[in-house]
N, C-alpha and C positions, 0 to 999 in steps of 0.2 A: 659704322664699320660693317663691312659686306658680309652675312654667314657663309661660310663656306660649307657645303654638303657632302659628307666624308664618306668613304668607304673602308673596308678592311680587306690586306692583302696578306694570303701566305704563302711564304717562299723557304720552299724546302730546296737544300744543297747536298747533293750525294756525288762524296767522291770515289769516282769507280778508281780509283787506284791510289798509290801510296803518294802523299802527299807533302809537300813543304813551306810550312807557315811563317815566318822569318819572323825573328824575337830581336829583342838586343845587339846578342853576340854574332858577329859575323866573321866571317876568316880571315884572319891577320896571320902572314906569313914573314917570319926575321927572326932579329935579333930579341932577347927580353919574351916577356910575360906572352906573348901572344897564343890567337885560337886557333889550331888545328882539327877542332872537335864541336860541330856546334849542329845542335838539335831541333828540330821542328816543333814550334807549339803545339799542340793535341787539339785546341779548338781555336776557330777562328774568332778576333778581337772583335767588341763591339763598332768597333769603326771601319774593321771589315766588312761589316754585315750593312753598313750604311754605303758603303762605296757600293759593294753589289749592288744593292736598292737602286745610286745613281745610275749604274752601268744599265743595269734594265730596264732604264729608262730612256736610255738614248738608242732610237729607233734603229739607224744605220751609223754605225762605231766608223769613223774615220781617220784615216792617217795624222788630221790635222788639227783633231781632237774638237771638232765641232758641236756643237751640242745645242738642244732647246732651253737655255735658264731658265729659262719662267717654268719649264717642266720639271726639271733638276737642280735649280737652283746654279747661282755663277760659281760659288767658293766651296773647298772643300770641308768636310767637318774638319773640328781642330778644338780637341778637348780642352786644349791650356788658353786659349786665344776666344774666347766669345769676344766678338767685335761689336755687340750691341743685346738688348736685352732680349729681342726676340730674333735672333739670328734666322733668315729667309735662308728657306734647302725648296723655295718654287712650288710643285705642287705636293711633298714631301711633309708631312707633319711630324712624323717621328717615326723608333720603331721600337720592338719588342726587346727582353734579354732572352737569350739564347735556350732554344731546348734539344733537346734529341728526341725523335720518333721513328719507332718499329714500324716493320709491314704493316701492321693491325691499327696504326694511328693511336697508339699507347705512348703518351709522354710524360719524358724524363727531366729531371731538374739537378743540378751537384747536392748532393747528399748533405744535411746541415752539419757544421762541424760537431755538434754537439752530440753526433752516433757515437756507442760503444764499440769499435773499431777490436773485432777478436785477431787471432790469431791464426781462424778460416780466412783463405784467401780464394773463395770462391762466391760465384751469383746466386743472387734467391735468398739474401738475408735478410730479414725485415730489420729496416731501420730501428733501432730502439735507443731514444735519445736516456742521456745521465738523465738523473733522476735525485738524486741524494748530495749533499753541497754540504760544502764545510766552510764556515767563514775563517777569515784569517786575525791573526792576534790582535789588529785594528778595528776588526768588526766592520771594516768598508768594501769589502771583497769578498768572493764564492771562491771555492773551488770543489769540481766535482770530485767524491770520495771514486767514485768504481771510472777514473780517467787512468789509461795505462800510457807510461809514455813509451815506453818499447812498439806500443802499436801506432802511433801518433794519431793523426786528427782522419776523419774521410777524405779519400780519394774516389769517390764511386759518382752513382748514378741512380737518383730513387726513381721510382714507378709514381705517379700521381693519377694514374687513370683507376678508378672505380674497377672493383670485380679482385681477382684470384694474384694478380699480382701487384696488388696495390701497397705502398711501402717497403716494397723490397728492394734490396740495394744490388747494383751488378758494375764493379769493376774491372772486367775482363771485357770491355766495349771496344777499345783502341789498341793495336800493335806498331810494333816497333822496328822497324825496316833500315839498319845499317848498311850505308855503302862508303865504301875505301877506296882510295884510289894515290898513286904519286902525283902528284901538280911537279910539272916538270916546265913551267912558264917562268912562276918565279921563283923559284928557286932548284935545287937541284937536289935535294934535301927530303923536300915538304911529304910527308904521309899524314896525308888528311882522312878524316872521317866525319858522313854527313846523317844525320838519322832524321828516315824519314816517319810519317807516322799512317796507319791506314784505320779506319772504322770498319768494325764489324759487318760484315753482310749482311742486309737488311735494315741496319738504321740508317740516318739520315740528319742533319741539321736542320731546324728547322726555326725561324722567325715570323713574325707578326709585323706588319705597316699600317701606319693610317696617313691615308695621301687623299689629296680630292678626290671626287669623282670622273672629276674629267681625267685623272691624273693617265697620262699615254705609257704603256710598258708591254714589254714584248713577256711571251708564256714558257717560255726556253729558251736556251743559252746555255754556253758553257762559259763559266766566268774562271776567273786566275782565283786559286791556282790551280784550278784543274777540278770543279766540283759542276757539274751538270745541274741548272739552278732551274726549276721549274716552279713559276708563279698564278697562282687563282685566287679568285674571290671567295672570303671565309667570312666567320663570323667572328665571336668574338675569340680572344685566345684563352689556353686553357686553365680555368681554374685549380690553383691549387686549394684544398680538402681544409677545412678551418681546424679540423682534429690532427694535424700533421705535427704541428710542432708546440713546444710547450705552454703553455700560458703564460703570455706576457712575455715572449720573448718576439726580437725584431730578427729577422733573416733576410740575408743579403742576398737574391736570387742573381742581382749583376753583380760587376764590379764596380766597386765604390771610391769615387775620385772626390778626396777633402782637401783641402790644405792641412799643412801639418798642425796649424789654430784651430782648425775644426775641430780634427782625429782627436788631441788631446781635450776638447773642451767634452767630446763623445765620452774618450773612454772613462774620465771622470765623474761622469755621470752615471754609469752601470756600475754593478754590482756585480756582474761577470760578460767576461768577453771569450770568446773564442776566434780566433781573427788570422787568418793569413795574407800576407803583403806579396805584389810582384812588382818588377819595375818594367813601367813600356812606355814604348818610344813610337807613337804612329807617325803616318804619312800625309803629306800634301799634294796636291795636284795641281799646278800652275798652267791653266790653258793656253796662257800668251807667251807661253817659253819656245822658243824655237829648237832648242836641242831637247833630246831624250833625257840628259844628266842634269839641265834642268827644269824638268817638267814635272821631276817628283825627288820631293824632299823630306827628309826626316826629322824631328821635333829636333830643336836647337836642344832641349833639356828632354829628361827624364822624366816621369810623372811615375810616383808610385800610388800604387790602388791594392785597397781593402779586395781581397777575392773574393768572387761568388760564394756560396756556404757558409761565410765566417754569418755567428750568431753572436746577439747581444742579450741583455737582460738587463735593463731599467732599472737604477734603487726606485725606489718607493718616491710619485710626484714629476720623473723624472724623462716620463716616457715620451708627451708630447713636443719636450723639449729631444730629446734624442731622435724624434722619428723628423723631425723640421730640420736641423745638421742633416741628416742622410740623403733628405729629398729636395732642400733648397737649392740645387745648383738645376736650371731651369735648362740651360743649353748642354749639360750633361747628358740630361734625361732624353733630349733628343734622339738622340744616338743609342740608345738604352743600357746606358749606367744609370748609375744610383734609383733603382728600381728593387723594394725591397717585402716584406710581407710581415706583416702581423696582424694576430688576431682572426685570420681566415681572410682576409684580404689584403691583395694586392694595392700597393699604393707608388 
């Protein structure tokens, strides 16, 4: 087998304006339950971040959706569907899970659920994970004593860069940008509302690739939905600090795609969880379609995922078996889910 000699790419995405990341729910206009109200994701999916990667890859974008495969690979990713054990994305090896980065190249990660979450709603808090656990009358479960649920779990953003703000948490990164308007197409009725979402001034999105050497990509663009994507040669990405989180606990830096046999064979295994779920639904890209409606398709099914931040903690014995469920899924990690940390390293 031929070595292939890799490089590392990072591709930071900054969107100069408010933006629209489509989840789920889309606008259904009638009779019954439907959605007149439906809101933009706050960050882009990990499978967005791999479509970018393709998109920057393909030299000159055409009408007829042409492309180099052996550069980009022929298929689109598709989290539910590995079609083979080492799914070919061309000269694409995989990519990062998602960070945020300030002017100063100071990076951010989702805050571990495990913060004590006050009732400040303002930036500059140092993360300070529970600390103190109570077992339950089985003896088989934690629960943290100083957990309030009036505050629920983190919503924020830690610091992992060395120096004066390191651990500190900032929830005030992303806004909220509502527009209204009558839909007078179909119906005569319909008062819709769409919310868009905008990042802070001076952050930026930012991921991590490892592609051949040869691998061809252009150094800007503006890519959908609207984020100015500027790519260079880096090195490696950035370390999270092995004193960050507690001992012996596993942290979910991506989103974590199991079967529902895994999830339960996991949370059987720990001794505490902290865990939040979403449901998504990505896309496909059919290059031999001839119309636009079908060139891009939505997952026949749902897929729900463990969120970035949810943390675990191992009973006793339990850990190499917990951390192998989280990282077995080979064609997941492509994309960069199931990408998780313990013990000061990323794995």
């Amino acid at each position: 087998m031929t070595k292939v000699d890799l490089m590392r790419l990072r591709v930071e995405l900054t969107p100069p304006e408010p933006y629209f990341l489509g989840g789920e729910r889309i606008f259904e206009i009638g009779d019954g339950n439907k959605h007149y109200f439906i809101r933009s994701l706050q960050t882009p999916p990990q499978t967005t971040l791999f479509g970018i990667l393709r998109y920057l890859g393909i030299s000159n974008p055409s009408p007829d959706m042409s492309f180099d495969a052996d550069n980009i690979g022929k298929n689109s990713f598709h989290l539910l569907n590995a079609t083979c054990d080492t799914p070919a994305f061309g000269k694409i090896q995989g990519i990062s899970p998602l960070y945020l980065a300030d002017s100063s190249d100071f990076y951010y990660i989702p805050t571990p659920f495990d913060h004590k979450v006050g009732e400040e709603n303002r930036d500059g808090l140092e993360y300070e994970p529970f600390t103190d656990y109570i077992e339950d009358f089985l003896k088989t479960k934690k629960y943290p004593r100083d957990y309030t649920a009036k505050y629920g779990v983190a919503d924020s953003w830690t610091c992992i860069a060395p120096g004066p703000n390191y651990k500190k948490t900032y929830k005030n990164l992303f806004g909220r940008d509502v527009r209204t308007r009558i839909d007078k197409i179909n119906t005569k009725k319909a008062f819709v509302k769409k919310e868009h979402v905008y990042l802070k001034k001076g952050f930026s999105f930012v991921f991590f690739a490892s592609v051949a050497d040869d691998f061809n990509f252009v150094t800007e663009r503006f890519v959908q939905p609207g984020f100015l994507a500027k790519v260079e040669k880096a090195g490696a990405e950035p370390m999270i600090p092995g004193d960050l989180l507690q001992p012996g606990m596993i942290y979910a830096q991506s989103d974590i795609y199991l079967s529902s046999e895994e999830a339960n064979r996991l949370y059987s295994m720990c001794s505490f969880t902290c865990v939040q779920t979403k449901e998504f639904r990505g896309r496909t890209t059919n290059p031999e379609a001839k119309t636009v409606g079908e060139r891009f398709k939505r997952y026949e099914q749902t897929a729900t995922l463990i969120q970035s931040g949810s943390v675990f903690i191992p009973a006793e014995g339990q850990k190499e078996n917990a951390v192998e469920i989280l990282t077995g899924n080979a064609h997941a990690r492509i994309a960069g889910f199931n990408h998780i940390v313990t013990g000061g390293t990323a794995l």
